[in-house]
C-alpha positions, 0 to 999 in steps of 0.5 A, a space after each residue: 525476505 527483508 523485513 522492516 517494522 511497521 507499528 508493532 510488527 517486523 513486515 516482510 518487505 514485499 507485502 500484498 495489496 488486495 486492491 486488484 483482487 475486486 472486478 474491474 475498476 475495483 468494483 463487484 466480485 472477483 474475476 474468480 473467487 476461488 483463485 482470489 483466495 488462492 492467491 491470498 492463501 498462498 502469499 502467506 504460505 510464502 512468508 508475506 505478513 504484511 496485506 494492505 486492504 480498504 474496505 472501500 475495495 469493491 465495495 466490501 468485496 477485498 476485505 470478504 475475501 481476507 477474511 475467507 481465505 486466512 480468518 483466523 490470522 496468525 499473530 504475525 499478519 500485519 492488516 492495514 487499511 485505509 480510509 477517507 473515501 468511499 465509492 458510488 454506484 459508478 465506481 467513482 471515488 469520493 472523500 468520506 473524510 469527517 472525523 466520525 466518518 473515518 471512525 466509522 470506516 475503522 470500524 466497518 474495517 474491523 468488523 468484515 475483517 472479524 478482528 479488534 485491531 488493526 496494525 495500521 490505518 492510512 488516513 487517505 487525504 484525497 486530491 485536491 487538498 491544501 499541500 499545507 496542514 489546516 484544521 481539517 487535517 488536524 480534525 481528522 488527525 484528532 480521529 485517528 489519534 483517538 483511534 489508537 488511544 481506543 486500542 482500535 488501531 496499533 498505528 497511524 497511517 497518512 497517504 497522499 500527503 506533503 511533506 509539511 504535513 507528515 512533519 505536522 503530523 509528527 509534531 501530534 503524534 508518532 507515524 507508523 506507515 506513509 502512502 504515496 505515489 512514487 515510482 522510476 519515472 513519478 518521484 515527486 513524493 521524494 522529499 516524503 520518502 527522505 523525511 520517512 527514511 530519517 524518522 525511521 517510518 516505512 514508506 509504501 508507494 504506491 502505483 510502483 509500476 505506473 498506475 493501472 487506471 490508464 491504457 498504456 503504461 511508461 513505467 513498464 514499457 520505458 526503453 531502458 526497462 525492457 532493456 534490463 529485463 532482457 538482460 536479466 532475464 526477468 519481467 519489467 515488472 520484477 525489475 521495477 519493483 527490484 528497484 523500487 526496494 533499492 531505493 531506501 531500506 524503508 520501502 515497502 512494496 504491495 504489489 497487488 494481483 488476483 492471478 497465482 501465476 503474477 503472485 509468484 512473479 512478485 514474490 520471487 522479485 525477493 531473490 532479484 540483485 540488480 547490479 550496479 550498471 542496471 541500478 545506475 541507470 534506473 536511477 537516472 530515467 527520472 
């Protein structure tokens, strides 16, 4: 597989998110355990050294589950985390986003996931949030720095950001990852991911094939999508996720899945070459 450097590591360039190895709604225990650390054990096996996890998945359950299945980790296994949020007793999601809240999410982190350093965390900036960077911004930025500085985490991460933060921030302090939303037919992180692409900083969209929190999904069943999976004989999910990492050498995709069958499916998306007609035409549907 491709890699690219994200903080202090070279990461495969289809990595693995556990957000959907929790229950429904990324809440409570897995559908089957035994398959959830199957499936983590296995994309190891097949070369991803880059997991993206939060401890607020589940709650609690995805980094347990990380930390059955490969504890102890290799050298080479990238974990990266997220906070800003966490959940209630409904399953909805709520900002945890104070300067000693995000220290303390570092450190649940770390601690369920039994290491001394992550190789990045993302500061999630929840929705609703001023496009330009203010004093809370800059309050929490100040947390993640002295995260680092603290041996805590080996990168900074931002996710659900603009572009006139991600500059901001760049004037602070160096960025190793970027999450934002970004698929074929949802592109308005595009000026996020060029700004990434220029700095040298790996961009990790997510929602890549549409979100999976709505009942149908127009990414996956766009006319010109299964088009090209029948032409080429694959998934829409595969040719999808081929695309996303034609955009920029920077990309990386988290395709996350609690099944083995999917996990291989998303792995072999590594061997897909779209040509140039098919390529053209993704390109276009925005």
């Amino acid at each position: 597989m491709q890699t690219f450097p994200l903080s202090r590591h070279q990461v495969t360039r289809i990595g693995f998110g556990a957000m959907q190895l929790p229950g429904r709604g990324v809440m409570g225990p897995p559908r089957d355990r035994d398959e959830a650390i199957a499936v983590l054990r296995r994309a190891v096996e097949a070369g991803v050294n880059h997991i993206d996890t939060a401890q607020y998945y589940g709650p609690d359950v995805s980094n347990e589950l990380i930390h059955t299945a490969l504890h102890p980790y290799g050298d080479d296994l990238a974990l990266v985390s997220k906070v800003g949020a966490r959940r209630d007793e409904q399953g909805g999601w709520l900002p945890w986003d104070a300067p000693e809240q995000l220290r303390q999410g570092i450190e649940d982190n770390l601690r369920s996931l039994e290491i001394d350093q992550l190789a990045a965390v993302n500061l999630r900036v929840m929705d609703g949030a001023p496009a330009e960077p203010d004093q809370k911004f800059d309050d929490q930025l100040g947390a993640m720095i002295e995260a680092k500085d603290d041996g805590l985490i080996a990168g900074i991460g931002l996710s659900t950001i603009t572009e006139a933060q991600l500059r901001h921030a760049l004037q602070q302090t160096e960025i190793a990852c970027v999450q934002n939303p970004y698929n074929l037919l949802a592109r308005d992180s595009q000026p996020v991911l060029d700004l990434c692409t220029e700095r040298g900083i790996a961009f990790v969209p997510y929602f890549p094939l549409g979100s999976a929190f709505h009942a149908t999904n127009p990414v996956l069943t766009h006319p010109e999508v299964l088009a090209a999976a029948e032409r080429l004989g694959r998934a829409p999910a595969q040719v999808v996720l081929a695309w996303t990492l034609t955009v920029a050498p920077n990309v990386l995709v988290i395709p996350g899945t609690s099944s083995l069958n999917h996990l291989e499916e998303n792995l072999a998306v590594a061997d897909i070459e779209l040509d140039a007609g098919t390529k053209a035409i993704l390109d276009s549907l925005v």
